[in-house]
N, C-alpha and C positions, 0 to 999 in steps of 0.2 A: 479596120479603116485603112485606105490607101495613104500614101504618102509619096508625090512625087519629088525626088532627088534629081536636081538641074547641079550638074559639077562639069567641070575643065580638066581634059588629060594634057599634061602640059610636056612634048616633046622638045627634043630640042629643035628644031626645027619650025614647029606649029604648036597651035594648042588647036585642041577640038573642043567644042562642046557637046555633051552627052545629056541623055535621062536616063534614068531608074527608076523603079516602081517596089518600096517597101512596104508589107502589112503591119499596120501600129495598134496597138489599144487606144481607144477611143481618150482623146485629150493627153495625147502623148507623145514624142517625137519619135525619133528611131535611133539605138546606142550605136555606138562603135561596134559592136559586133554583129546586128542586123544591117549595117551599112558594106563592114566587110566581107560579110556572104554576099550580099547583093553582086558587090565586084568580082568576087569569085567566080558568081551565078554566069557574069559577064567576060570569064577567062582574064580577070585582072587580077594575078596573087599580088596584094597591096598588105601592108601594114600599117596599123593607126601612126600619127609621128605625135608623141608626147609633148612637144612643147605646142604645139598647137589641134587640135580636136577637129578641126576642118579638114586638113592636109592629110593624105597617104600614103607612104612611101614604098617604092617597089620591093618584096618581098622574095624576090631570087634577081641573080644576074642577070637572066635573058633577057630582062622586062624593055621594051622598046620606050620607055617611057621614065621622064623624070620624078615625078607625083601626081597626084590626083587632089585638087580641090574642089569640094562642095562649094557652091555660093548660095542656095536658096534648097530648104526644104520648106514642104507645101502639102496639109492634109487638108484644104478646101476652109477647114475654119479657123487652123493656127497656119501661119507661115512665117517663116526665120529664114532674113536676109541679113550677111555681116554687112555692119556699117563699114564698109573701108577707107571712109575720109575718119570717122572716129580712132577708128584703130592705127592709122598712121598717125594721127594727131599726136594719139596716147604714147604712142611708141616715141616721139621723140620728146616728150618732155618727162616719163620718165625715165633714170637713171638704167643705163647699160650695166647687166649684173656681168659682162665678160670683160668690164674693162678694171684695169690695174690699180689700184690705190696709189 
């Protein structure tokens, strides 16, 4: 089953928006490593960025580019959109695990 991958390469200057095209098992999204070949597929060496599962971060120096984020994956019967009024919401009420006691 296909899965189209709608993400933003966010330079400093611009952001672009892009698609990708991943093959998924039927009722299933696509992991972090079926997204990171995609980008590779696309001459983007990215790395997943651990605090967040969306984001990618450039994976050597040259990279013209500051991260890559996903906003919408789409296999025709499931589709995942991040809510980003929720997620700001959430972010500020709860607590900052960087701030000082």
């Amino acid at each position: 089953m296909e899965c189209i991958v709608k993400f933003d390469i966010v330079h400093n200057q611009e952001t672009k928006s892009l698609r990708g095209l991943v093959f998924v098992d039927k009722d299933s999204m696509p992991g972090t490593d079926q997204l990171t070949d995609m980008f590779k597929d696309m001459s983007y060496q990215v790395t997943a960025d651990s605090s967040d599962p969306m984001r990618f971060l450039p994976a050597g120096p040259q990279a013209d580019f500051e991260y890559i984020r996903i906003r919408e994956l789409d296999t025709g019967e499931q589709k995942f959109t991040e809510d980003r009024d929720l997620k700001n919401l959430l972010s500020n009420l709860l607590p900052n695990q960087n701030r000082p006691i």
